[in-house]
N, C-alpha and C positions, 0 to 999 in steps of 0.2 A: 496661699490658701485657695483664693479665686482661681486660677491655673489649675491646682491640682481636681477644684469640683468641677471645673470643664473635661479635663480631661478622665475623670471620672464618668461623667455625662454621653461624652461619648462613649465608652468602653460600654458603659449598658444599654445604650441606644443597638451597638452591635451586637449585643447579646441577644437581646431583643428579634434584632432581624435574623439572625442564625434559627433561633428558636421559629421564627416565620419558617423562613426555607426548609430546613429540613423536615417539618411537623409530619410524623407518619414515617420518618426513614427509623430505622434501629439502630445506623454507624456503627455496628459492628469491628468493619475493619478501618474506618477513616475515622479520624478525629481532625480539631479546629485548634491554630493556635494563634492569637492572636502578635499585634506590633509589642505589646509591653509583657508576653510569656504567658498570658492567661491561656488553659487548657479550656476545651469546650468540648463535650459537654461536661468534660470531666478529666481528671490526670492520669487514665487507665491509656497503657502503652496499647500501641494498634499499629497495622500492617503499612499504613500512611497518613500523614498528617498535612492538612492544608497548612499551610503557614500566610497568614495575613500580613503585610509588609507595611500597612498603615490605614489608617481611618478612613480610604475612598474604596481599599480595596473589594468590597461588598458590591458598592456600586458600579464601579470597573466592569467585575464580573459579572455582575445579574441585571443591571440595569434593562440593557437592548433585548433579553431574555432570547439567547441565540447559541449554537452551540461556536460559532465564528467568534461570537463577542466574549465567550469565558475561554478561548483558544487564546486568544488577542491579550484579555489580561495576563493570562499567565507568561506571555510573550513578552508582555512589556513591562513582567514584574511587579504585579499590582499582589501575584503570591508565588508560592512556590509550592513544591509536592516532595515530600520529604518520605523518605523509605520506600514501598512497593509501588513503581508506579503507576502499573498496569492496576491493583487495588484501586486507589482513587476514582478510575474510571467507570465502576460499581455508582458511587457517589455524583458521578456523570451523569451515567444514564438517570439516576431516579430525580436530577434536579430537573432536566432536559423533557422529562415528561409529565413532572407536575407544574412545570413554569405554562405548557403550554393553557391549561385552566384561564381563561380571561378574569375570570374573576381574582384568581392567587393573584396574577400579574398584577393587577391596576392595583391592590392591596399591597402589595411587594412595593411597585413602582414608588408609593406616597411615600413609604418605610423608607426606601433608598434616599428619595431626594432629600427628604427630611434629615440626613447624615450628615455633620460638618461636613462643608468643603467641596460640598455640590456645586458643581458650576457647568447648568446645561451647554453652555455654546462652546468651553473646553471640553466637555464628554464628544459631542460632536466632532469637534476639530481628531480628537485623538482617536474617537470611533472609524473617522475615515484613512487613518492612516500606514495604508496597506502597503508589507513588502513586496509583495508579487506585482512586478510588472505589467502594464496592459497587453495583454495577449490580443491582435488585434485581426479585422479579417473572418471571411467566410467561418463559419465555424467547422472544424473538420476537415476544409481546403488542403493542400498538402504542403504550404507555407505554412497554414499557420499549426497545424501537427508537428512541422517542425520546428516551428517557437517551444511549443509546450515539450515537446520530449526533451528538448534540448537546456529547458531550463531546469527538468527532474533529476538528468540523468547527467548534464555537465557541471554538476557542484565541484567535484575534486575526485578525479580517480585514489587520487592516497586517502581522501577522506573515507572513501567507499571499502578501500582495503583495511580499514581499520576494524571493523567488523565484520564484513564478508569473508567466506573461507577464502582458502587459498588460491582457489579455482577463481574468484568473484563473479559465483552466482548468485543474481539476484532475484531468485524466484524459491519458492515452495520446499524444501528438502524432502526428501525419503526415512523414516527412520523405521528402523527394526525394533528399537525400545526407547521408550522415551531418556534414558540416559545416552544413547548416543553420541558423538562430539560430533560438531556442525561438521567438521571435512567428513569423516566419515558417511554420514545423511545424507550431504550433496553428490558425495559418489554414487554412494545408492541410487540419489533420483536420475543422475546420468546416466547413468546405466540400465535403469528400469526404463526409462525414454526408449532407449536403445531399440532393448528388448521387442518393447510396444511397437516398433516400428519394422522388428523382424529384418534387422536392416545386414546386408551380407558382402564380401569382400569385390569392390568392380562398380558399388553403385554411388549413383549420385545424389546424396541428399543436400535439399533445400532447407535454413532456418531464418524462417521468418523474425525480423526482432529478438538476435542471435547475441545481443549483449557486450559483453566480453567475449567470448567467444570461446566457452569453456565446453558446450555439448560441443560444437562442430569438433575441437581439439578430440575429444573422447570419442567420437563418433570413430575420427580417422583412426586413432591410435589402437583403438580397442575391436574395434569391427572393419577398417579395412577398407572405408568407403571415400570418395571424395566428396567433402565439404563444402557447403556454400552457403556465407549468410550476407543476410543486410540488416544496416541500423541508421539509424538518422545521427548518432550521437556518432562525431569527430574524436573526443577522446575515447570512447571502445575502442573505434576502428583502431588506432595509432596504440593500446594500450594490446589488442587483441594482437595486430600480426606482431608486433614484436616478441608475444608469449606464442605465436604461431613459428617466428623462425628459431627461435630457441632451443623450441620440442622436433626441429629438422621435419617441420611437415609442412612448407611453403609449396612442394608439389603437390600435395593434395589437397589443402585449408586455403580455401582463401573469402576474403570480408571488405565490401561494397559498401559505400553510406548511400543505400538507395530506398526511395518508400515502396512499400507494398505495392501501389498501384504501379511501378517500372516493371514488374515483375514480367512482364508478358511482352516488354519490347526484350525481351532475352529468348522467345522464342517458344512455343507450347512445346507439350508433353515435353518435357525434357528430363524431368528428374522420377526418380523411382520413389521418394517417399522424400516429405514436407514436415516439417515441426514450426511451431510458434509457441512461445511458454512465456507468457505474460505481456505479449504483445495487443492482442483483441482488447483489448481494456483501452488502449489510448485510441481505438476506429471509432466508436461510438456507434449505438447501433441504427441509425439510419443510414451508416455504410457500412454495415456487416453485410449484405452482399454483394456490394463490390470487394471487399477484403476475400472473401470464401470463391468469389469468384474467378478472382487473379489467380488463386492458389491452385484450385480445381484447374484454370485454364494450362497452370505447369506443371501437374504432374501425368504421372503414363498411365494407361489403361491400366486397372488391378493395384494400383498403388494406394498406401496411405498417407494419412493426412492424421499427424499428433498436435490436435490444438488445445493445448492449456490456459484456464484464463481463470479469475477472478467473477463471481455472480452474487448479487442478493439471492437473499434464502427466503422460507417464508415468513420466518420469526420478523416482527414488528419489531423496529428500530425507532427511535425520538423523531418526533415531526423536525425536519430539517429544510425547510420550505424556503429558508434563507441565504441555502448554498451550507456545503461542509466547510471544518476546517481546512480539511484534506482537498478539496477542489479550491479556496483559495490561495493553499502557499504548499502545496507537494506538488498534487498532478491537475493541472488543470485541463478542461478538459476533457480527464478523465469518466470511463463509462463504465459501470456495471451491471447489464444489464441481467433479469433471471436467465436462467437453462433453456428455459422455454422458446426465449428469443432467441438466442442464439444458434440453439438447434435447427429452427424453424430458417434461420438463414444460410444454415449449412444446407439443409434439404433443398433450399430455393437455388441453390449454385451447382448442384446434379448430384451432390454427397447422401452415401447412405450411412447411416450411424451403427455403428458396430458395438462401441464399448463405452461408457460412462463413467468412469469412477471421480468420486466427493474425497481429495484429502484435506479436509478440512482440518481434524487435529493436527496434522503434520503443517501445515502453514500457522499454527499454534505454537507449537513447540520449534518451527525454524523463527519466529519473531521473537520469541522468549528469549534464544542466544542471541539475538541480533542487537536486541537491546542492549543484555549486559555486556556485551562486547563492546558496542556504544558507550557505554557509562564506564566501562573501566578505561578507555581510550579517552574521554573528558579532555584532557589538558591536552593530548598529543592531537584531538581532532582539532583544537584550535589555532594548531600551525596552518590550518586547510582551507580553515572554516570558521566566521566570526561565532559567537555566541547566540545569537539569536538563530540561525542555523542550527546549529549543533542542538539546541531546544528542541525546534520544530520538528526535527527527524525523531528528537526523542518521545515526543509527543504521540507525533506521527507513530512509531513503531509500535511503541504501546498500547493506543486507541485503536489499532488494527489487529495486534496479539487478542485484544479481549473482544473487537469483533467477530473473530472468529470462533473463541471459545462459548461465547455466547449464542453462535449459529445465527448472528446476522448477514455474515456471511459466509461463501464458500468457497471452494477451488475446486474447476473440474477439469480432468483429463477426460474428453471427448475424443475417440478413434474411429475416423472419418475415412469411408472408401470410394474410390471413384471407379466404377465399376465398368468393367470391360466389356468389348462389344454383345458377349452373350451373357452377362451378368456375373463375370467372372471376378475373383478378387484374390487370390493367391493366400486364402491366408486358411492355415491351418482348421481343424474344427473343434480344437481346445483350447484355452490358453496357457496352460501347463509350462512352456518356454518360456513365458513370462516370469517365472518363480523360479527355475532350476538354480 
């Protein structure tokens, strides 16, 4: 009887704290389920459900009042997210901006410690224990860029192909309707690249941060040109030329593991038109202009310059002054800085700005497949990939799907000219070819 009134005791002490956190939210689409099936606030079916896995789980989560520290629980199981998971992140953001309150907090904080089975110097011990390795070194140096790329983008080529199209691109898709299928979508944005770049049979393009090596493949195949990328990641390179000799384009395609800044011991103006499509994001911007600058320094008079990249919007995101989850176990690192910046250091490297387009729903609707491709891949991603991995991507995908649906962030394709000795640029004065 004594057992069963403790463990009673507890159950409404958590009700209690739930009823704290969420005060002011509506849960709509998320509901609570507790360690013994209790529904909270109620047993009406919803688009996702936290599931609580035991009596600390509360304090796991909220305690540090951090969006790193409710990453971290749900990493080490303290809950889980059952049904839409992209939904719950709803539930994210509104905890994330009322935790910041100092007042909510020190009032939360009592409520938490006050939980069975609080034990500050195990919270501690477990709070610091991060799977992301020390990225060590200058920040941005080009050792240590090549720590951090290397530790994003060398998880498992097979793991990557579990969800990525067939192509394994990992940037942005194109879609004509939102029913689309991912290959179809990534065709499209290959090809819309193309396009953008006005690129013709004899020339020579450059891809900066060339991935797999799926545009350069399409660049040759489809428009005639010869290809040239770099990447710092060792499995692309070995993953790409072998999809490089296959498709019989070893004369024309070819893929360097070299950083951005080598770029110009190969030689100025040499290339007729340059792409980067989700590379600018791991320069950070107090070297965006040496990255805009190496590029400008290779390409030819009248040439462009397709740089795609990832930006904050102006929409107001949760105070994250703690570091992201995403900067300590995806990209570390990692930079997004607004349009404004970036622009401004295209302009500073001798670039005129031609064209700007936000696909922002389309980097929406490419994370939305990427997920459930993830999720129906579960068991086959953990021949690849332990568990706690396979999490964080799924995490990851999802936290990023609704940041962009939300317009905290953006994606923009920037079309950058380097303009010729009398201010020439070779490019049409429609964009109509872009569409046909």
């Amino acid at each position: 009887m004594r057992a069963s009134s403790s463990q009673d005791n507890v159950k409404e002490r958590t009700l209690h704290v739930l009823s704290e956190i969420f005060a002011g939210s509506s849960l709509d689409n998320v509901g609570v389920r507790l360690w013994d099936g209790t529904a909270w606030p109620d047993g009406r079916a919803r688009a996702a459900v936290l599931s609580l896995k035991h009596s600390e789980s509360l304090t796991r989560m909220f305690l540090r009042g951090t969006e790193v520290a409710l990453a971290e629980a749900y990493l080490h199981g303290a809950f889980d997210i059952e049904g839409d998971m992209e939904a719950a992140f709803e539930i994210g953001d509104f905890l994330l901006a009322h935790l910041g309150n100092w007042k909510k907090k020190l009032k939360l904080a009592g409520l938490l410690v006050a939980l069975p089975g609080y034990d500050g110097r195990s919270t501690i011990r477990w709070a610091v224990n991060q799977l992301l390795p020390q990225i060590r070194g200058k920040r941005h140096s080009p050792e240590r860029d090549r720590r951090a790329v290397t530790f994003h983008y060398d998880v498992s080529n097979d793991f990557y192909r579990l969800w990525l199209d067939r192509r394994m691109v990992y940037s942005c898709a194109y879609f004509e309707s939102p029913d689309d299928g991912l290959d179809a979508a990534q065709e499209h944005k290959l090809d819309y690249l193309c396009r953008k770049l006005r690129l013709r049979p004899g020339q020579r393009l450059l891809d900066v941060g060339c991935g797999w090596g799926a545009l350069l493949i399409h660049a040759a195949k489809h428009f005639g040109v010869r290809a040239e990328g770099i990447t710092l990641s060792e499995p692309q390179v070995s993953w790409a030329r072998a999809r490089i000799a296959e498709t019989g384009l070893t004369n024309n395609v070819t893929i360097q593991l070299r950083d951005y800044r080598e770029i110009s011991a190969q030689g100025g103006e040499i290339y007729d038109a340059t792409v980067s499509v989700g590379m600018a994001e791991h320069v950070g911007r107090a070297r965006l202009p040496d990255y805009f600058h190496a590029v400008h320094h290779a390409l030819k008079p009248g040439g462009i310059f397709l740089n795609q990249a990832i930006g904050e919007s102006i929409v107001p995101r949760p105070d994250n002054r703690n570091g992201s989850f995403i900067e300590h176990y995806v990209f570390p690192d990692g930079d997004i800085p607004p349009l404004p910046i970036m622009l401004r250091a295209a302009e500073s490297a001798g670039f005129e700005i031609r064209d700007v387009e936000n696909l922002r729903e389309h980097y929406a609707l490419t994370l939305r497949q990427w997920l459930a491709r993830l999720e129906a891949h579960h068991a086959e991603a953990l021949s690849f990939v332990d568990e706690t991995t396979y999490q964080i991507w799924r995490l990851y995908l999802a936290g990023a799907g609704h940041g962009f649906r939300r317009g905290r962030i953006a994606v923009y394709q920037t079309s950058l000219a380097k303009l010729g000795p009398a201010g020439q640029t070779n490019l049409p004065l429609t964009r109509n070819d872009w569409y046909r």
